[in-house]
LOZADO-205222 format. One record per residue (C-alpha): residue in one letter; y, x, z. Coordinates in steps of 0.2 Angstrom, whole numbers, plus 5000, padded with zeros to 4 digits. Each point is the difference from the previous one (the first is absolute). Layout:
> residu:py:px:pz
> A:Y:X:Z
...
***
This chain:
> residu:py:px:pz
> X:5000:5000:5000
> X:5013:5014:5005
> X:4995:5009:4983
> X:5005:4984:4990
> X:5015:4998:5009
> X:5006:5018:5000
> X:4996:4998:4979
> X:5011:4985:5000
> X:5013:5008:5008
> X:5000:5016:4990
> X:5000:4988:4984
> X:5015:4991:5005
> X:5009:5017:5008
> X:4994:5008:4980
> X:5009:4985:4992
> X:5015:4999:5010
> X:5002:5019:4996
> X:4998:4998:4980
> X:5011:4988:5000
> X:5014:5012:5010
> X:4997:5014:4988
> X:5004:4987:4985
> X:5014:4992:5006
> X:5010:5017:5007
> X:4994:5012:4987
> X:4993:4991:4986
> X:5013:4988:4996
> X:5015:5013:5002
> X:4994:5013:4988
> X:4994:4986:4989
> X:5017:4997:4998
> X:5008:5016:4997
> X:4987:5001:4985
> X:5011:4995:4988
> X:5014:5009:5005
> X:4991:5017:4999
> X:4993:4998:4985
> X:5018:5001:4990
> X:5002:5015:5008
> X:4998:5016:4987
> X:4989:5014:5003
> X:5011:5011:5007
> X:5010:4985:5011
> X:4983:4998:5009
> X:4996:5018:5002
> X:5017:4998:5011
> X:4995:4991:5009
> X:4989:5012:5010
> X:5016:5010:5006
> X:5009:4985:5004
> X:4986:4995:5011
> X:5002:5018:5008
> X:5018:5000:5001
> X:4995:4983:5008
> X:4989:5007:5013
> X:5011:5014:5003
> X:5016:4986:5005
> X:4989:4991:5013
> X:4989:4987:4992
> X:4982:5000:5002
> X:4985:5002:4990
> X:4996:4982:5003
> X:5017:4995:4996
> X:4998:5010:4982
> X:4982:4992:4997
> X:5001:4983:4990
> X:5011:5009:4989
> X:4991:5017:5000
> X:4985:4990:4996
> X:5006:4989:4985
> X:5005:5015:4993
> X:4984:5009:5003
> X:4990:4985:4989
> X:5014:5001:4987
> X:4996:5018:4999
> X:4984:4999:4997
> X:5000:4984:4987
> X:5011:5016:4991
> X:4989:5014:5003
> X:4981:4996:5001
> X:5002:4980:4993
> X:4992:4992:5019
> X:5010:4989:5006
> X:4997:4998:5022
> X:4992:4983:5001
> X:5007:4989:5018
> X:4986:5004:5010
> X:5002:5019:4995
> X:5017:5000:5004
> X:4995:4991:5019
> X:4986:5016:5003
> X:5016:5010:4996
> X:5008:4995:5014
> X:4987:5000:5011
> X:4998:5019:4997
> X:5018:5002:5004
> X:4999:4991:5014
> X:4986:5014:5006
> X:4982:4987:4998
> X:4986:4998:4991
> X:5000:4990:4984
> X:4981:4993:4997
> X:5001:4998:4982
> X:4983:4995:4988
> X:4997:5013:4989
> X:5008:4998:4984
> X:5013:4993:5006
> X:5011:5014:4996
> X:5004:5012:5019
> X:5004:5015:4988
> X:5017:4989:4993
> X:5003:4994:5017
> X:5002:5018:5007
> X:5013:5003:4990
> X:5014:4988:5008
> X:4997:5006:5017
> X:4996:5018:4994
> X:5018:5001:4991
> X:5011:4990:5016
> X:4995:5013:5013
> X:5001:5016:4988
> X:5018:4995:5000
> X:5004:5007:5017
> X:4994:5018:4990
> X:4988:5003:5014
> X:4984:4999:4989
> X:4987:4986:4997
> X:4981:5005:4999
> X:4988:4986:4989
> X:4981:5005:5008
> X:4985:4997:4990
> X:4982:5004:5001
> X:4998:5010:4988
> X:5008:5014:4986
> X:4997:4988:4985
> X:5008:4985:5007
> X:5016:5014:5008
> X:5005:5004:4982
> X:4993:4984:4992
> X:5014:4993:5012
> X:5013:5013:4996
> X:4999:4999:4981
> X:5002:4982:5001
> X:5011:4997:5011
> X:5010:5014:5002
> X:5011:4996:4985
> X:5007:4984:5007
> X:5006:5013:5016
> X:5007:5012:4987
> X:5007:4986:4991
> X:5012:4998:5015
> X:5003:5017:5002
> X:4990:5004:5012
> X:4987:5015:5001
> X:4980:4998:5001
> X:4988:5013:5004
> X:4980:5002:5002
> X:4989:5011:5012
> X:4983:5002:4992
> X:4984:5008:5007
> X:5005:5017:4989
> X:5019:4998:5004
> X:5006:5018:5003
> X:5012:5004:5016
> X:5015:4997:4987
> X:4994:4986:4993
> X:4998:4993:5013
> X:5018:5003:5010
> X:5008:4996:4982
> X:4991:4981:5004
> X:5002:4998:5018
> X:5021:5003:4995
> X:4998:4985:4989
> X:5007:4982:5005
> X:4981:4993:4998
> X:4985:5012:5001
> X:4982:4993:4994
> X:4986:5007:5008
> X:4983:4999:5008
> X:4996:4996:5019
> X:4993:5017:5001
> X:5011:5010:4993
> X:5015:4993:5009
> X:4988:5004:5016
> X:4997:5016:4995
> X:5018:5006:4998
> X:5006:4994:5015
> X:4986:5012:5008
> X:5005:5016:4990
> X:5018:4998:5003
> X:4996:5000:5018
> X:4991:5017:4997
> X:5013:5006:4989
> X:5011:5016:5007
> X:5013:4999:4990
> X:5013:4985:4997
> X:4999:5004:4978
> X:4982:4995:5002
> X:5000:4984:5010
> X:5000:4986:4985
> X:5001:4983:5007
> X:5018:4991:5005
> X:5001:4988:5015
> X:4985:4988:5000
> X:5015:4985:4998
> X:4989:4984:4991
> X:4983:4999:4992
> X:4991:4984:4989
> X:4983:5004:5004
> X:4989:4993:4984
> X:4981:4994:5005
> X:5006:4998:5019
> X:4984:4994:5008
> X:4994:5015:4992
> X:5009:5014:5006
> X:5005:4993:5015
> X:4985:4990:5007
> X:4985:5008:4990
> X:5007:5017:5000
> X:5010:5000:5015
> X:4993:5011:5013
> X:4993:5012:4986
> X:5005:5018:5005
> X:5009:5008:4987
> X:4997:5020:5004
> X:5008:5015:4996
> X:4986:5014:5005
> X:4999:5020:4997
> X:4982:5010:4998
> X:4991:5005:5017
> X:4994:5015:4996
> X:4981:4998:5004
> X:4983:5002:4992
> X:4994:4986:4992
> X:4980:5006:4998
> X:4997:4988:5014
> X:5004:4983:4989
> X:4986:5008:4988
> X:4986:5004:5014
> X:5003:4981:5011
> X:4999:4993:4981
> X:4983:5007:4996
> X:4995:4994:5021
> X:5008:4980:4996
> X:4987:5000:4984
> X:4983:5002:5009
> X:5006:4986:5014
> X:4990:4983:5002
> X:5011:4983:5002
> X:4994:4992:5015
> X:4990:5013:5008
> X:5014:5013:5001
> X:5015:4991:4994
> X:5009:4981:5002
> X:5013:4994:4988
> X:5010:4986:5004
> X:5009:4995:4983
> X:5011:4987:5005
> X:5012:5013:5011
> X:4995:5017:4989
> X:4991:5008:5015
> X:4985:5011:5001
> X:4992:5007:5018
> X:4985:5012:5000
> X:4986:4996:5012
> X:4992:5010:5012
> X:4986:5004:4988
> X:5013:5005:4987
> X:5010:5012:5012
> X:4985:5008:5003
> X:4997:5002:4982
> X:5017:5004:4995
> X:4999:5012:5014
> X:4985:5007:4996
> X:5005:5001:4978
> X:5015:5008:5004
> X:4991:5015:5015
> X:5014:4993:5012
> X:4998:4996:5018
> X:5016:4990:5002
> X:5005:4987:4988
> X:5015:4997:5011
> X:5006:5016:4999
> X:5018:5000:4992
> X:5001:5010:4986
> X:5018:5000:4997
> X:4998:4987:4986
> X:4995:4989:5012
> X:4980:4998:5008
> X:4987:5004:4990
> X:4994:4980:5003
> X:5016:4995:4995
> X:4998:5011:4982
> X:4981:4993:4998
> X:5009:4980:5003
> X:5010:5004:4987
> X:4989:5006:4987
> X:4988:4987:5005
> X:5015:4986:4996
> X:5004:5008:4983
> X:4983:4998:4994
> X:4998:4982:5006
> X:5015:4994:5001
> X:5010:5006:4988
> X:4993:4997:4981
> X:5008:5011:4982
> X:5008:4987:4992
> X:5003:4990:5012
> X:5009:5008:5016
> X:5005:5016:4988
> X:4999:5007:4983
> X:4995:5019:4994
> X:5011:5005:4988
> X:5005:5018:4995
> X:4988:5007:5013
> X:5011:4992:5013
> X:4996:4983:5012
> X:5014:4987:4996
> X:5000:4984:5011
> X:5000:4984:4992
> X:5011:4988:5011
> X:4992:4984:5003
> X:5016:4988:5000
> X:5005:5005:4981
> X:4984:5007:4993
> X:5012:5016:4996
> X:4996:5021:5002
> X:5009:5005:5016
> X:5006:5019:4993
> X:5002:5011:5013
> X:4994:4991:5014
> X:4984:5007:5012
> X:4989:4991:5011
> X:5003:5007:5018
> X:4988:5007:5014
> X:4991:5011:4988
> X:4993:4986:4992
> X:5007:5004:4981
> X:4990:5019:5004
> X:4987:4988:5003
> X:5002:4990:4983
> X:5003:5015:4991
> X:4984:5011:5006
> X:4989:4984:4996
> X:5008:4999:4984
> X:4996:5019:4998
> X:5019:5004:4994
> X:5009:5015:5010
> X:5003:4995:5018
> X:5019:5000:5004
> X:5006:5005:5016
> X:5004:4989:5015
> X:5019:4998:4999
> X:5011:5001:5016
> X:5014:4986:5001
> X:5018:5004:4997
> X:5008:4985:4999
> X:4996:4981:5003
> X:5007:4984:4997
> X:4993:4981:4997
> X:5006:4988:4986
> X:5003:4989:5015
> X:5011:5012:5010
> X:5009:5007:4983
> X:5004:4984:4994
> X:5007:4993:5016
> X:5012:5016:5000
> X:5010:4991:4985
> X:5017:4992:5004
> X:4994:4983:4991
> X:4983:4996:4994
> X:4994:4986:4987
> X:4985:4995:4991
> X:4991:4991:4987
> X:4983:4993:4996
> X:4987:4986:4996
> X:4991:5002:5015
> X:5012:5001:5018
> X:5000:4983:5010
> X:4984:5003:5008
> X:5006:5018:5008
> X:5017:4992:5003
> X:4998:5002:5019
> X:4995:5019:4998
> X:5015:5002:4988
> X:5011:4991:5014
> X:4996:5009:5016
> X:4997:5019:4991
> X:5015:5000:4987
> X:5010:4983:5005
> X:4998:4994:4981
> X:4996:4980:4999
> X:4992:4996:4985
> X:5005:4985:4987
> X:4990:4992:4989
> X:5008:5000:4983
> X:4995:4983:4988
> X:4996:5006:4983
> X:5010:4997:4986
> X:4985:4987:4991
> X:4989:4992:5010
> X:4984:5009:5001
> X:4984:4997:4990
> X:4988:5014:5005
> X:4984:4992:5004
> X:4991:5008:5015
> X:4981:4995:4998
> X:4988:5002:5013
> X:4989:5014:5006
> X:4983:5001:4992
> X:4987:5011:5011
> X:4984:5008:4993
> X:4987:5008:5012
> X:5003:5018:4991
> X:5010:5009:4991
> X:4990:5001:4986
> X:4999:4980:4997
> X:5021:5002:5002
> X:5003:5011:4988
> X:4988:4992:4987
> X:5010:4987:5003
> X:5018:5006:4998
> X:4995:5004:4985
> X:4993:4986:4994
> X:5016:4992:5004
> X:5009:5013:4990
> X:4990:4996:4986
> X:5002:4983:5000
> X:5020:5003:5002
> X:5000:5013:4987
> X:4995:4987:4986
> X:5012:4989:5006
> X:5013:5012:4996
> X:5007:4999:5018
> X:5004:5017:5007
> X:4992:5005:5017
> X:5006:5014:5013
> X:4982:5005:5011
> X:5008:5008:5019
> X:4987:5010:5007
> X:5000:5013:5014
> X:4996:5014:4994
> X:5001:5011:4987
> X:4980:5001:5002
> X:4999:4982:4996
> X:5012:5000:4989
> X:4990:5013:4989
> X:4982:4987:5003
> X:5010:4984:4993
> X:5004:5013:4984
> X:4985:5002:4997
> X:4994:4986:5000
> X:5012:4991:4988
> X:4999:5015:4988
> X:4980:4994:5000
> X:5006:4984:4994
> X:5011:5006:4989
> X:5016:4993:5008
> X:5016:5011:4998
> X:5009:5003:5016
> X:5012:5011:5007
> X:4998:5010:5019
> X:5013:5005:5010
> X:4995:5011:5014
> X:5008:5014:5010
> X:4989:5012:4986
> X:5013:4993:4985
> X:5016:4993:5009
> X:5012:5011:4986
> X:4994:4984:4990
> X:5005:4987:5011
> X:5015:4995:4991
> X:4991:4996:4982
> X:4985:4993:5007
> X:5009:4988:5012
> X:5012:4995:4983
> X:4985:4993:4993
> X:4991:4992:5013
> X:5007:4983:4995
> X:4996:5000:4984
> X:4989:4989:4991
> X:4982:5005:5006
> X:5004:5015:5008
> X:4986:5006:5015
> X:5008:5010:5012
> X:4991:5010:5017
> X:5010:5007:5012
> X:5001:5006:5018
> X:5014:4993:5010
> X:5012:5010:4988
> X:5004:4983:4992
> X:5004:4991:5016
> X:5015:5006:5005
> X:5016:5002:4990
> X:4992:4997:4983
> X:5005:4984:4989
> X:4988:4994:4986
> X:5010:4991:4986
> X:4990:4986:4991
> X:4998:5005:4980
> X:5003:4985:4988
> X:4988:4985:5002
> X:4995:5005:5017
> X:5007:4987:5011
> X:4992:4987:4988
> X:4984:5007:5006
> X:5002:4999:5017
> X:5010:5016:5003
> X:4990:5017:5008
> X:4985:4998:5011
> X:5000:5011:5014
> X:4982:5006:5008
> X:4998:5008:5018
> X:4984:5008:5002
> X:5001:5002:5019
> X:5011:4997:5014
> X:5011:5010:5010
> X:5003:4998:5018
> X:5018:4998:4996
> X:5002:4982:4993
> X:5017:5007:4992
> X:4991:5010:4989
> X:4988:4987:4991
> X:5015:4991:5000
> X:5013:5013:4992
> X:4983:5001:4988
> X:5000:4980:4997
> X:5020:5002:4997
> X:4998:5010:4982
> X:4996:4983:4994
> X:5012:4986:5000
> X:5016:5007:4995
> X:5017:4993:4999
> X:4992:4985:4999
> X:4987:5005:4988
> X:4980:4991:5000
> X:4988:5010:5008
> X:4984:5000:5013
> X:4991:5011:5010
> X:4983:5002:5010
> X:4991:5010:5012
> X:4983:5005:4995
> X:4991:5007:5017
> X:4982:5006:5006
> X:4993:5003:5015
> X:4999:5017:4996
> X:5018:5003:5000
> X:5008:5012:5015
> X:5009:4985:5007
> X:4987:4985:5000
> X:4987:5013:5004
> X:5010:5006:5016
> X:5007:4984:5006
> X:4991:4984:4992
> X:4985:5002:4989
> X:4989:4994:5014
> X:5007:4984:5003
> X:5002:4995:4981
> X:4980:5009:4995
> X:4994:4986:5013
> X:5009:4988:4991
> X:4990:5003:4983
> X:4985:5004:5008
> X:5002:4983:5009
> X:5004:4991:4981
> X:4988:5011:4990
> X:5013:5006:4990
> X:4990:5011:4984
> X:5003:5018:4994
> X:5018:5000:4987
> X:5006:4982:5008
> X:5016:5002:5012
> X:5008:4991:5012
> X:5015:4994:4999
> X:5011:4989:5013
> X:5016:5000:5010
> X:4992:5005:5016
> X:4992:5016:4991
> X:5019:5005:4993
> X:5005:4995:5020
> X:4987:5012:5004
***
């Protein structure tokens, strides 16, 4: 009952705050439409250092923002041919006001950053535009960045290969495009830095944080770590390597999947002991115990899968992040336990590193004057957004009603049944013409589902971590009639299919999960690449008890349920209480 009435409330609350934002904002800057758009070129480039001589005399940036605003749209009518639809123009304001804007996905966030983005670079203390990722930083700052310069004002972009002048040559800019981690990193090096000439960041004055539930929920408490080499041998990785291989599961080992642990027995202390002609495995060996070193090399080989948790590329161990399916360059497992990854992997064992510098995406973040954010996915975190950064979250209504259709869940006893039958369904939606986008896990799986189709002759596309310098081609064609494309959780965040011609007649993409994660946002962000501005679209979960999730926290309850209706090899299940589930 309280549930319902706290809904009802937070409906009525959410109403009563659209219709404020319309009749304050919209309305206002509807007005001065017409008015601005007389203006010549070079009268609305003007206008920038007459909202500065403006700021400058007293007035506020809230007094300058109607008019700031209608000329930000008449800008980029001019420049890029989008005009900034009433609801973008209400997330727009919202960022200014330092909150999260929850916007469906294709409902245009990129445009909306731009009216926010250009107010509070007026007060020439710098703007920074976070997203997850390089190819969405300069995707951003190609595309938008000319309605900035447009204005007069100067754009710059920190890449993962950014040199120390590149760098400080964008951070000087009024709006500087960039990634979480590399406005992380930056902080932490300028702390190091000596000399003042080699500090490269300016005040940390406002940021628009792209992907918020991301970076700041997902990610938050993820360490990001300047380290320096320990000078130590690392034969030892090697020797405790070769030990971990002749070890028994449940006679000298447990593994407890759900929380990544691993504990050696007393039979498998003895053993290790014994393997490795020591008396103490509790002896501290400056890396840490000895049975801390053999956990770890027992959790990289059963916890941690190629393909999966990390990727060998170059000879080196490259984790694979599991919110965006992207190679995390750079980064190292802690703890020895990438020495561990890369000894089983039989690649050359890289030191244990000693920390220099530490900071959190939660604690950096929260160091900025004003923070905002956009995404699809935020109301349900709302409380965590409140109490750790003080950002409420609004719902945004779309622009057209939506017209996605979310089907339910179908679950097969294994994995094998599931993905005969993904791809069935492929097939089936192949010779409609209709194009289909397959969400898998891994890259791993990924690779098995290509396979597959290639067996039946059906052309596709993968996007994985292995490929991402195609991302941008592959995800331009993924609306188009007939098209089949696999990917990792690359193409749930950030990425914006366009229907080809004829395809909304069809029934618009068909998106396909083939597993859920244990963040619900995710299979949504996943669902939301379907459904665009209004667009026809559908989606479904295809599951089996064999998946990490069910498998940890649900397969028994729902194999009893089959068992107890005789459900047959190949058939699924499919209800509401399962999706519940």
């Amino acid at each position: 009952m309280f549930g319902v009435l706290k809904e009802f409330w937070s409906k009525k609350t959410q109403d009563r705050l659209i219709r404020k934002l319309y009749e304050e904002y919209v309305v206002p800057i509807n007005a001065l439409e017409s008015d601005i758009a007389r203006l010549s070129d070079a009268e609305l480039r003007a206008k920038t250092d007459q909202f500065r001589e403006r700021l400058q005399a007293g007035e506020t940036l809230d007094d300058l923002l109607r008019e700031a605003f209608a000329v930000v749209r008449e800008a980029a009518k001019r420049v890029v041919g989008m005009r900034h639809f009433d609801v973008q123009v209400m997330g727009a304001v919202v960022l200014h006001q330092g909150k999260i804007a929850e916007m469906q996905t294709g409902e245009g966030k990129t445009l909306v950053a731009t009216m926010p983005a250009y107010l509070n670079a007026l007060t020439g203390r710098g703007v920074h535009i976070v997203t997850v990722n390089d190819y969405l930083a300069r995707r951003d700052r190609f595309w938008m960045g000319p309605i900035y310069e447009f204005l007069g004002l100067s754009v710059g972009l920190i890449q993962h290969d950014s040199s120390k002048e590149e760098r400080k040559r964008a951070y000087n800019c009024d709006i500087t495009y960039g990634t979480n981690t590399e406005f992380g990193f930056d902080y932490l090096r300028d702390n190091m830095a000596v000399r003042r000439e080699d500090i490269v960041q300016r005040e940390l004055h406002y940021a628009i944080v792209d992907e918020v539930d991301s970076i700041l929920i997902d990610e938050a408490r993820t360490p990001l770590i300047i380290s320096g080499p320990a000078e130590e041998s690392v034969e030892i990785y090697y020797k405790i390597d070769r030990v971990v291989r002749r070890l028994r599961q449940g006679e000298h080992f447990e593994v407890e999947e759900k929380t990544k642990a691993v504990w050696l027995t007393e039979e498998g202390v003895r053993e290790v002991e014994k393997l490795l002609h020591v008396d103490n495995l509790y002896e501290d060996t400056g890396k840490g115990t000895l049975e801390h070193l053999v956990r770890q090399a027992l959790r990289a080989h059963h916890l941690y899968r190629k393909d999966v948790d990390y990727v060998v590329k170059n000879g080196e161990v490259i984790i694979v992040d599991e919110f965006t399916g992207r190679l995390m360059h750079g980064r190292r497992y802690s703890d020895g336990l990438h020495q561990a990854i890369e000894a089983k992997e039989k690649l050359q064992v890289k030191e244990e590193n000693q920390t220099l510098a530490s900071i959190s995406y939660q604690n950096y973040f929260r160091m900025y004057e004003k923070i905002c954010g956009m995404t699809g996915t935020a109301k349900t975190e709302e409380e965590e957004f409140i109490f750790t950064y003080g950002m409420p979250v609004v719902v945004i209504p779309t622009n057209k009603p939506l017209r996605r259709t979310n089907l339910q869940d179908v679950i097969y006893r294994t994995e094998g049944e599931k993905f005969e039958a993904v791809v069935e369904e492929i097939e089936k939606l192949h010779r409609q013409g209709r194009p289909v986008l397959v969400g898998t896990v891994s890259i791993e799986k990924s690779e098995r589902l290509s396979r597959m189709l290639r067996k039946k002759g059906i052309s596709h596309q993968v996007l994985n971590a292995k490929n991402h310098e195609k991302e941008a081609e592959i995800i331009a064609q993924a609306g188009q009639r007939g098209a089949v494309t696999i990917s990792t959780n690359m193409a749930g965040r950030g990425t914006d299919i366009v229907l080809g011609e004829g395809v909304a007649e069809l029934g618009g993409l068909h998106v396909i999960g083939t597993e859920r994660h244990e963040s619900r946002r995710i299979d949504n962000q996943l669902r939301g690449r379907a459904g665009r501005q209004g667009d026809p679209g559908s989606s479904q979960f295809f599951l089996s008890l064999e998946d990490n999730l069910l498998r940890l926290f649900g397969s028994e309850r729902i194999a009893n349920i089959m068992d107890r209706f005789g459900v047959e090899r190949g058939v699924p299940i499919e209800h509401s209480l399962v999706t519940r589930t």
